[in-house]
Structure formats: C-alpha cells, structure tokens
N, C-alpha and C positions, 0 to 999 in steps of 0.2 A: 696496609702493613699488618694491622691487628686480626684481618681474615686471612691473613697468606699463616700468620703465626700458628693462627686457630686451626689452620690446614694440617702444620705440621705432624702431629700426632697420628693422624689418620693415615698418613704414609708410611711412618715409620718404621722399619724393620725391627721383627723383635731383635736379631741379633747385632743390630748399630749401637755405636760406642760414640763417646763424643768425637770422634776422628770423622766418622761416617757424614754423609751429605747434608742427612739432615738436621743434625747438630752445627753444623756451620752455615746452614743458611738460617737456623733461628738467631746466631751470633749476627749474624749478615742484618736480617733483619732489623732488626733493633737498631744498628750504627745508622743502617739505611734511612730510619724511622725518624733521627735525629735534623734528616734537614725539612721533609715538612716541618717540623713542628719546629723548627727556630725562623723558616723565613714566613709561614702563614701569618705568626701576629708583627712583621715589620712590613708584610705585604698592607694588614689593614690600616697601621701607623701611617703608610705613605699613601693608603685612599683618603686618611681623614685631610692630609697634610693638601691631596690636591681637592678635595672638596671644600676645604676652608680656604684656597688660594681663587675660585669659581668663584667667591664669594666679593673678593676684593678688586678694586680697581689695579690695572699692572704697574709694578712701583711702588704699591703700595704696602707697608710693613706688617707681619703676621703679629696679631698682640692674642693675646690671651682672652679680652675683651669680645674680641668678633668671635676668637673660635668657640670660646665654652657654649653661646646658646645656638650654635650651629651643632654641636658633637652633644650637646645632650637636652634641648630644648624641643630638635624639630623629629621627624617620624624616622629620616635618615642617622638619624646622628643614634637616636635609642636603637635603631637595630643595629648599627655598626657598634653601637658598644655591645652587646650582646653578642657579635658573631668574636669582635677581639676576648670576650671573656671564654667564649667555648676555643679560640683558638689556645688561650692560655691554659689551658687546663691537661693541653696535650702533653704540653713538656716534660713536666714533672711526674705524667705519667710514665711517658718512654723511660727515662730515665731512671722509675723502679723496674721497669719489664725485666730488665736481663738478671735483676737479682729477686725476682717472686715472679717467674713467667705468667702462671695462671691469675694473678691479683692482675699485673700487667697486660696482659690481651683484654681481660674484663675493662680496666680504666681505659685503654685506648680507644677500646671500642665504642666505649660510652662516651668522649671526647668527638670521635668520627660522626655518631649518631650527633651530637650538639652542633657540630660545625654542618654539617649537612640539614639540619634542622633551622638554623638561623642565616644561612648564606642565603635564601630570596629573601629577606626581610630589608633591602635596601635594593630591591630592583622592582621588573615588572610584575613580580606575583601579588603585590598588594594593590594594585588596580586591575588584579585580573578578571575579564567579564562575566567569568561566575562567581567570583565573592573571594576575598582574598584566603579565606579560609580554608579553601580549595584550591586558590593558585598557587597557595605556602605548599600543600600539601604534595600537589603534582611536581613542583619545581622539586622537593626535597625527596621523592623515589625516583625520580630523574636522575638525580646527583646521586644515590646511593648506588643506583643501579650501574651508572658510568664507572663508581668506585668500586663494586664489587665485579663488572668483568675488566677494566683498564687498569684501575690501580693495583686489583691485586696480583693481575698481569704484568704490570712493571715492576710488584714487589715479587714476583717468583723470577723476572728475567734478571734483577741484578742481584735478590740473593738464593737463586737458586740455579738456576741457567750457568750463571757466569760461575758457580762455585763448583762445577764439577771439573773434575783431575784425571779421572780416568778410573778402572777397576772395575768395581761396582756400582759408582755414582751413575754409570746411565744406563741402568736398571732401576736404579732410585727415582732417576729423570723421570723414567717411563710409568715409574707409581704415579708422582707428582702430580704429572699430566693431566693422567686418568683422573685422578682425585679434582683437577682445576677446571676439567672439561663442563660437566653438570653445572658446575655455579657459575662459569663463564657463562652459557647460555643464560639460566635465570636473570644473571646482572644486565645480560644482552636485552631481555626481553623487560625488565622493569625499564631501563633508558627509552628505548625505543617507544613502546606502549607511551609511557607519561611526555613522553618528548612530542608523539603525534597529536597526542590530546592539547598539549601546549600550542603549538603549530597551530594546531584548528582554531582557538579560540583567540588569537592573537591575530592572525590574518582576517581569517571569515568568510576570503571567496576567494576564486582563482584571478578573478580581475587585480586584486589587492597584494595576490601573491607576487606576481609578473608586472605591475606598476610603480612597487616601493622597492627602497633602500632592503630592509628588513625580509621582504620576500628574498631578493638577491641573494642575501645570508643564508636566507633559510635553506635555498635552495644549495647551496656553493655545501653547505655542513652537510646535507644530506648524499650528496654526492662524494665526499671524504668519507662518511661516515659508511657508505657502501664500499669503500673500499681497502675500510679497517675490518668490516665483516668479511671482506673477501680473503683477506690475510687469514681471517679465524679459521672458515672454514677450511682452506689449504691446511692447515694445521690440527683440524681437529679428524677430516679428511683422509690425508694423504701420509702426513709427519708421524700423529698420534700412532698409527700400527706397526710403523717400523722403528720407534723408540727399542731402545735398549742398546745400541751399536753407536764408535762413538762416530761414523759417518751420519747414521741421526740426530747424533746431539750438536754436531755441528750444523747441518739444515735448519733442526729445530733454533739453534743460535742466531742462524742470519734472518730468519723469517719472523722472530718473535719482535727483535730489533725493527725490522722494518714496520711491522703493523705498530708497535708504538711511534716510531716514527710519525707513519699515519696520525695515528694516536697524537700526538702533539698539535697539528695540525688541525685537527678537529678542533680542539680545546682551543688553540690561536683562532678558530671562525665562531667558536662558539662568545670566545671574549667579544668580538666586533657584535655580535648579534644581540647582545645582552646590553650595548650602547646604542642601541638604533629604536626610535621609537616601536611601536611597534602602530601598523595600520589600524588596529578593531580597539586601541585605549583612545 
C-alpha cells in the first residue's frame, strides 16, 4: 500500500483535482491499508496462541505459566515478538497517512520493511544451509519482492482499477499502468531470483525434490507462480497498449482480478511449504 501511494504522484495529472482518479485512489488507499494492519498483529496473537497450545497435552488449561517461557524464553517466541512488534507499528502509521501523506508513506514504508525484515525469524531461515544470516536475508527480498509486484498489484486493483467512473480515469488508468509496469517486473524478479536460491539450498538435489513432502510444494508453487506471471505478461503484453478506452479498463478489470486470484493461491502453497520440513535442514 505504501508503494502504490508512493506511485501516486508520478502519474498524476497536472490538471486533477481531488475529484480526479488519482485523488480517490490515494483516499482508497489508506481505508484499504487499515485491514493489513489491524488483522497482521491478531494473525500473530493467534500463531503464539497455537504455538503455546503444541506445547500442551489436549485438555489441558492454557496458564500464563507455560506460555511466558515459550513467547519469550525460546528462539521462536523472541522472533515472534519482534515480527508482532513490527506488525504494531503499522497501525498508527496508516492512520496518520491520510492527514500528513508524505510522513505517512515514509512510516508505512518503514513498518513494511520491519515486518518483511522479521517474518523468517521463526521459520526455516535460521537453519538455513548457508548461515542464517543469509537465509534471513534471502527470505526477506523474497517477501519484499512478492510485495512490491503482488501487493502493490492488489493495492492499484482495489484502489485504483476498481475506483475508475469513466471520463478521463481511463486515461489516468493508462498512466498508472505504465507507471506499475517497471516496478512490477523488478518485484518479479527480486521474488523469483531469492525464491530459486532458497529452493536450491533447501532441497539440494533433484532426487530430494521428487521424494519429499516439501519438493511436492515446491513444485505445485512454481507451477501457480508460472501462471500468475502469465496473467502479467497478458497484461503488460496485450492490455497495457490499448489502455485508455473504457472496453480496456474493463479487460484490464477482469485480468488483474484473476492473476490475483492466482495470486492468492500461490500465497495459500506457499503457507503449506513454509510448514513442511524442508529435505537439506
């Protein structure tokens, strides 16, 4: 959300007014911006809640007793308080953005970098085979790279895609586009590039791939994830030169929908593969 906002500017017409597209997709924005940031830190409340219930016999009462040196004693528990402290920080950012924009894209941004910074610190990056300092490292331009071509893909489809009326918004569409196309690849290519490196060093052979739990994943995501890039290219392709007309904005509407679709999808194998040991720890 904080890079689609940063976008804004660069498209914007000198002569738009707050009526104009891009004016209501930065309002857009922002509202949009409010449900990360309120279910991220109840998402990590209810990882501590089933990590300290793993912990217990079933039937057995959650006290306060088992959970404190489970959430802050063992390697799991200090990075999950660290990834809930970067999730907290978002809120009260969003929530100056629509009254100081430019303070507001700075703090979210800086929130987005903390939660992409601390989310592998309670999985396989800290047993990763080249040193966790590196598996942090790889795991977190992975995540930024998924967020800067998906997320800000979802944040131009519901506050920009969907806030056009007709007139001149899909001419504005057709800026936007242009303007999302370059950084959609770049994000494309950080995911993918850290994502292969990960891949390698997690499996290690094709035997390992094709034998385990984890290869299946791997395999199953890369085959979604080839046909979230097929959506792109269609769109960057075919859609992108005939923007301005509102028969383009409605194609571009049903296509972009879709590849998040995809998009979701991916994310739902990428959850399972992130639970699966992996063969080479």
């Amino acid at each position: 959300m904080a890079l689609f906002a940063a976008l804004i500017p660069r498209w914007r017409g000198p002569d738009d007014d707050d009526q104009a597209l891009a004016a209501r997709a930065l309002a857009a924005t922002w509202r949009w911006a409010l449900v990360p940031a309120l279910l991220l830190p109840l998402a990590h409340l209810l990882r501590a809640y089933g990590q300290v219930r793993a912990f217990l016999e079933p039937g057995e009462p959650l006290q306060w007793e088992v959970a404190h040196p489970i959430l802050f004693a063992t390697a799991w528990g200090k990075g999950w308080l660290a990834q809930l402290a970067a999730s907290l920080v978002a809120l009260p950012a969003v929530l100056l953005a629509p009254r100081r924009p430019a303070v507001g894209v700075a703090l979210v941004g800086t929130a987005a970098l903390l939660v992409a910074g601390t989310s592998p610190l309670t999985g396989h990056a800290l047993e990763h085979p080249w040193g966790a300092g590196l598996g942090v490292g790889l795991h977190t331009l992975h995540l930024l790279g998924g967020g800067i071509w998906l997320g800000t893909l979802a944040a131009m489809f519901v506050a920009g895609i969907r806030q056009v009326r007709g007139g001149e918004d899909h001419a504005a569409l057709a800026r936007l586009v242009a303007v999302f196309s370059p950084l959609a690849l770049t994000g494309a290519g950080m995911a993918i590039g850290a994502g292969s490196l990960l891949g390698y060093a997690y499996v290690g052979s094709l035997p390992k791939l094709l034998a385990s739990q984890y290869g299946a994943a791997l395999v199953t995501k890369v085959v979604v994830l080839f046909g979230v890039m097929g959506f792109g290219a269609w769109n960057w392709q075919r859609l992108l030169p005939s923007l301005g007309t509102p028969d383009a904005t409605a194609a571009l509407r049903r296509s972009a929908g879709l590849e998040l679709g995809v998009a979701l999808l991916l994310v739902a194998v990428t959850a399972v593969l992130v639970a699966l040991p992996a063969p080479a720890l």
